[in-house]
C-alpha positions in Angstrom: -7.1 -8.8 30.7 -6.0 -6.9 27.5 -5.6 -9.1 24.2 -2.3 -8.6 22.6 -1.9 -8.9 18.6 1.2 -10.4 17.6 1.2 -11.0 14.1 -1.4 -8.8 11.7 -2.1 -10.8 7.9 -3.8 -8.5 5.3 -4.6 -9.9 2.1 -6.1 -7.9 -0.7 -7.5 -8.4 -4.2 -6.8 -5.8 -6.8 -8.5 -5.9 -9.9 -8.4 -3.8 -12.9 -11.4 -1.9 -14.2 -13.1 -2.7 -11.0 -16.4 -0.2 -9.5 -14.7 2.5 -7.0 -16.3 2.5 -3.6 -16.0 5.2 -1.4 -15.2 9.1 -2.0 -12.1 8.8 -4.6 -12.4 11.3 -7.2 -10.1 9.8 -10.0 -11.9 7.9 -12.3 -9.1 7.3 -14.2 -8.4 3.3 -15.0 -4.9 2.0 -13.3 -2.3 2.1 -15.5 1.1 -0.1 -15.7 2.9 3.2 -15.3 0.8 4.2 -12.6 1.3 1.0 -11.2 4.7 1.1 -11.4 4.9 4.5 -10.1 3.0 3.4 -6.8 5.0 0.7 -5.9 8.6 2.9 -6.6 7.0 5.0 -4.1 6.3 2.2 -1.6 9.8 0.9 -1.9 10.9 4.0 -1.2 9.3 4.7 2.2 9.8 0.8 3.1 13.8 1.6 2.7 13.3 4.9 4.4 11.6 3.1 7.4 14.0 0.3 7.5 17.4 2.8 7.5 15.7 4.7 10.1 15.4 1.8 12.5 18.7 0.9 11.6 20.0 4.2 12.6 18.6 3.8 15.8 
């Protein structure tokens, strides 16, 4: 009998001036621009996502 998922939580810590893990290759620190800049960008395809459902 397959196990369904209904609801999916992630939780996340971000912290600034952290270690990197894994293979990114910007060493850069996080900015408040940057910052900013990300989550414009993540707006931006949430609102894309969400008119394209409504379209539907």
């Amino acid at each position: 009998m397959p196990v369904e998922i209904r609801e999916l939580q992630i939780t996340t810590t971000i912290t600034e001036g952290g270690s990197t893990s894994g293979n990114t290759s910007s060493t850069a620190p996080a900015t408040v621009t940057g910052s900013e800049d990300i989550i414009a960008k993540c707006v931006e395809q949430v609102l894309e996502i969400l008119k394209e459902k409504t379209d539907r």
